[in-house]
N, C-alpha and C positions, 0 to 999 in steps of 0.2 A: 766690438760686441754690439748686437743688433739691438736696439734698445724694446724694455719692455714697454707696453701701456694699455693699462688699466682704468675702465671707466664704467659710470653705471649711478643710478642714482641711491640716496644715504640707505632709503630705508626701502622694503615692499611695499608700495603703496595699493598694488591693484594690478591682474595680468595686464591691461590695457594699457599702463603706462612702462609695464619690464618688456611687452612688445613692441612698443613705440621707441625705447631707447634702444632695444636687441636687433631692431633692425636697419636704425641707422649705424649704429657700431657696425653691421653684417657688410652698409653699403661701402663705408670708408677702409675694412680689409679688403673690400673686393679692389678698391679703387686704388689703392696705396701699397697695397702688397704689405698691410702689416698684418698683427694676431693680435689686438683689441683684447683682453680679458676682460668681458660683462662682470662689475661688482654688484652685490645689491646686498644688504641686512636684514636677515628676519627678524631679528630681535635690537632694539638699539636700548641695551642695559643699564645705560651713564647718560640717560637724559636726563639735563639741569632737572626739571620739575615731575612731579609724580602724576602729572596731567597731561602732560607732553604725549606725544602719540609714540609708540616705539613699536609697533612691526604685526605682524600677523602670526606669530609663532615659529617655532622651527618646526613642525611638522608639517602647515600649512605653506611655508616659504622653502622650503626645499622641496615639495610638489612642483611650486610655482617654479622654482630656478630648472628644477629639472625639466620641465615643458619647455623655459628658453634654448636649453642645451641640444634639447631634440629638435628645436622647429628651425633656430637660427643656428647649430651648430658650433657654436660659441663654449671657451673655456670661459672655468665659473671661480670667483674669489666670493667666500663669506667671511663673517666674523664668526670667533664662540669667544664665549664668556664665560663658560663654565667645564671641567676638564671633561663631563661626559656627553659631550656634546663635541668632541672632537671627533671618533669617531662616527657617530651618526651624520652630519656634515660630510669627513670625509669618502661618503660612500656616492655623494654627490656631485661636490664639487673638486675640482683642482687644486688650490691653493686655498690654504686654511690661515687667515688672515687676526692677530694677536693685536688685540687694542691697545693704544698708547698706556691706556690709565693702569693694564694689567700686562705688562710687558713681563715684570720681575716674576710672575706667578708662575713658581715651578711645575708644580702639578700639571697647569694649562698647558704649558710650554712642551714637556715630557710629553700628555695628554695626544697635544698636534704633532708632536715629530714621532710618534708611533704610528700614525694612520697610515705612512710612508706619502704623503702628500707634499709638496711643495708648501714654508713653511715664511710667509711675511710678517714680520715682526716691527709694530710701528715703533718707535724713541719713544716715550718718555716723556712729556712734557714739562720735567722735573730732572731728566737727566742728557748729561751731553752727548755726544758722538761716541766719545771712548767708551763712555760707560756699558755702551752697548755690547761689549766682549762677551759679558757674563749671561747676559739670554741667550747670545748669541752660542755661546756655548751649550750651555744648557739645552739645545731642542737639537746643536749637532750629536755632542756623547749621547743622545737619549735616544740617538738612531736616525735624525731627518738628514736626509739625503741632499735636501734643496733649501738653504733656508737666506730669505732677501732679509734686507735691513730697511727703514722706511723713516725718512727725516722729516717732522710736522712740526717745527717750534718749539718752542720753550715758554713758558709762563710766568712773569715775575707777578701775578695776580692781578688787581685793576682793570680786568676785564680786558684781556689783551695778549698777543704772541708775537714772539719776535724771533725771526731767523736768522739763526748762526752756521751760513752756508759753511764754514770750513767743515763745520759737523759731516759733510758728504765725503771730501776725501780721509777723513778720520776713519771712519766707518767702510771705507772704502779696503783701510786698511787691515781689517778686520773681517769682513766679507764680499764675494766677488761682485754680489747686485746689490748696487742701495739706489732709492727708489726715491722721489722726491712729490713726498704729499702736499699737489698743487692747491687745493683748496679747503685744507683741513687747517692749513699754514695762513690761510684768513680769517678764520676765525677771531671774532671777538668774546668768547666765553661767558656765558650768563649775563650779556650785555644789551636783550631783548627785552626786557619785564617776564624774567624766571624762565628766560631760553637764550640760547646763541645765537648771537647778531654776526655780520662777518662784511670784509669790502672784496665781494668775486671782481671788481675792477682789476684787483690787483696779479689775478691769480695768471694769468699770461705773462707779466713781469718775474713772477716764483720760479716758472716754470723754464724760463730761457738765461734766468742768472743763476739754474740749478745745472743746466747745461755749459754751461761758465764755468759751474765747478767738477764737472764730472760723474754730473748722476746719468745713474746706466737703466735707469728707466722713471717713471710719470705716472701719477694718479690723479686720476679727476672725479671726481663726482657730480654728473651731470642730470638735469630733468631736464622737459620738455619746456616747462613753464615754472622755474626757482622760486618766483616770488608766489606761488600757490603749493611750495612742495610742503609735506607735514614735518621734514623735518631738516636741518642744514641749507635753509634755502637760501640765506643772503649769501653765501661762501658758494655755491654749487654755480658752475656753468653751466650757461644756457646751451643745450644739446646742440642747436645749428652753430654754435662758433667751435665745436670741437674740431674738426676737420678742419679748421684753418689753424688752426694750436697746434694739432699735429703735425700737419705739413711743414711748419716753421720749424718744429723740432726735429725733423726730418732733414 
């Protein structure tokens, strides 16, 4: 199975920066022969703090995604958070992308596997591999055609996550693509002063002992410059080391 990969940075910061990252992803299909899925978030709903910057709206960020689609050609993954925003999204984008913290949210889940879109469902940071059957189910009986599964850590709280790779072929066992979230899995959670700190050193190690276990695809969230991004910045790769992360995985 051709593996997937998924990249793009946390949140909409600004066309200038979803063009800078859409068209180095454009040069590494060209180069590589792969299909890069451009991620970006209009909305980031679950920021630690109520001051934290989180996105430009979804009316305003699905213009923007849609400009990348049309200028770089590029398949599109967002987030929603809320069930009526599934279909609005998916009139957009490709893959309708289920956040860890609302995975169990049936509403959401039914919501995204009616749009008929491709349908990635992160774990849980509270639940294990197996547990994932029942989303899993959920968004298949509720009609989704395509639905990934996506392993990002686990939380025992203290500001911190930790990876229980067998979680991949668990889940494996349960749906055909699990997905292995390289730098959401660095995170260090509300361990910034009322935002997320995280060690991106680590996230190329994530990413080739998830191929160890048989993840059938890769997520990265990358900027141009992390340590200036508004949001996920210690955790996110820096955009020019992606194309050697890939090729490795390759």
């Amino acid at each position: 199975m051709k593996p997937i990969f998924i990249a793009g940075p946390c949140v909409i910061e600004s066309q200038e920066i979803l063009d800078c990252v859409a068209a180095k992803i454009s040069e590494i299909n060209n180069r590589l022969g792969t299909d890069i899925i451009f991620k970006a978030s209009f909305d980031k709903a679950n920021r630690t703090s109520i001051n934290s910057y989180r996105g430009v709206g979804i009316e305003k960020g699905l213009q923007m995604l849609s400009e990348v689609k049309s200028k770089w050609g590029l398949r599109l993954l967002t987030d929603i958070h809320e069930a009526w925003q599934a279909d609005v999204a998916g009139q957009v984008v490709d893959v309708l992308q289920i956040p860890a913290f609302l995975c169990r949210q049936t509403d959401l889940l039914v919501a995204a596997a009616k749009t008929g879109k491709a349908v990635n469902i992160k774990k849980a940071q509270f639940l294990s591999g197996q547990d994932m059957k029942y989303p899993y189910q959920k968004a298949v009986e509720s009609g989704a055609t395509e639905v990934w599964l996506t392993e990002r850590g686990n939380s025992f709280g203290y500001n911190n996550l930790v990876v229980d790779f067998r979680n991949i072929p668990d889940m494996l066992q349960i749906a055909p693509r699990v997905i292995m979230d390289c730098t959401h899995s660095v995170q260090r959670p509300g361990a910034a002063g009322g935002k997320t700190g995280g060690n991106r050193e680590f996230v190329p190690s994530m990413a080739l002992a998830a191929k160890a276990f048989g993840a059938t695809g890769y997520f990265f969230e990358v900027h141009p410059d992390p340590d200036k991004a508004l949001s996920d910045g210690p955790n996110m790769l820096c955009l020019e080391n992606l194309e050697n992360l890939i090729t490795k995985l390759l």
